[in-house]
C-alpha positions, 0 to 999 in steps of 0.5 A: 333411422329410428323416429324420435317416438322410437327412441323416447319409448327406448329411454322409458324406465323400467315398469314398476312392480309394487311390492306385493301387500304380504311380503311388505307386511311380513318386512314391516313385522321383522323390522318391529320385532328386532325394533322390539329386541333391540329396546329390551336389551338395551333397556336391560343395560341401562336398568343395570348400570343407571337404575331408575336415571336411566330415561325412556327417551336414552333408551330409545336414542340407543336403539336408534328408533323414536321415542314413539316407537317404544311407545308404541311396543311399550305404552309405559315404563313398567311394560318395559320393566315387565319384559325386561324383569321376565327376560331376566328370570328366564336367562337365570333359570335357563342358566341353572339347566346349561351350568348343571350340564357342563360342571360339577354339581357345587361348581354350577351352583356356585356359577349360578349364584355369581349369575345371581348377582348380575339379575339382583343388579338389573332388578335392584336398577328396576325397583321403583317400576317393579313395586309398582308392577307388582302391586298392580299384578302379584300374579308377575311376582308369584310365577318368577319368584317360583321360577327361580326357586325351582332353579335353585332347589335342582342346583341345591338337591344335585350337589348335596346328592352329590356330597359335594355340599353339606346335607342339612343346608335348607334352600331357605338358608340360601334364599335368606342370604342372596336377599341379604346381599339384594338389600345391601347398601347401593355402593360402587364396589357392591357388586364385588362385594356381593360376588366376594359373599357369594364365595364365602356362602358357598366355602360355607356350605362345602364345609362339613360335606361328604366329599370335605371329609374324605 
């Protein structure tokens, strides 16, 4: 018969084995980053649909961390918007590139341009953080706003390369007007209003085109 020591030394739990120091720091970095990913996208949702209501705390309560961890990726509300306002210009311009791909060239333009209307929504919901930000830093402003006028100028080249809009449209025309919709009155119907414009912006520069002629 087994002795009462042999069967206590039966029942002994398994060794633990701790987990090596790399591999736990390599899980904690993970687990920050899609933190991290988490907040921008809701923070982007929220700048959108509430503008400046729209709380740090609500934010971190929809991404389900504590408010100190978005503190801690996000000293203050105009880091957020920094990151939020660049990620929003990079999918705008990446955008122009995919539309120019997959569409006629006056088509990817007018595609773009409604997608204009969506990131003058988030940016109109960021307007206090980012007047800030910008006085702080003109640099921000200078490298985004450049951003998305290359954008449009490749949409605006291709399609008059194409005949499919008239010849003597200068970028500056359409800059000016995508600013005028920016400035509108904040208004619950705004945002179909604005696509409503951009609609007529673009039978304005199909008129008088190459192609309206044929």
């Amino acid at each position: 018969m087994a002795s009462g020591v042999e069967k206590l030394r039966r029942k002994e739990p398994p060794e633990f084995k701790e987990v090596a120091p790399a591999a736990q720091a390599k899980r904690l970095r993970a687990d920050a980053s899609r933190n991290r990913e988490k907040l921008i996208a809701i923070a982007a949702i929220a700048f959108a649909e509430r503008g400046g209501a729209a709380s740090l705390e609500d934010i971190a309560r929809q991404a389900k961390v504590g408010i100190g961890t978005l503190y801690r990726h996000f000293p203050t509300r105009e880091h957020l918007v920094e990151v939020v306002y660049r990620r929003e210009v990079e999918a705008l311009c990446d955008a122009a590139e995919e539309l120019a791909q997959n569409n006629a060239p006056d088509v990817a333009l007018s595609e773009w341009m409604q997608r204009f209307v969506d990131y003058i929504a988030a940016k109109r919901g960021m307007a206090h953080s980012l007047r800030i930000l910008f006085d702080a830093n003109s640099e921000v402003f200078a490298n985004t706003s450049g951003m998305v006028t290359t954008a449009l100028q490749r949409l605006v080249d291709a399609a008059v390369a194409d005949g499919s809009i008239r010849s003597d449209v200068d970028i500056s025309d359409i800059s000016q007007a995508l600013s005028g919709i920016y400035s509108a009155p904040d208004t619950p119907d705004w945002r179909d209003r604005s696509r409503r414009l951009v609609s007529l912006l673009m039978d304005g520069l199909r008129w008088g085109s190459a192609k309206s002629k044929m």
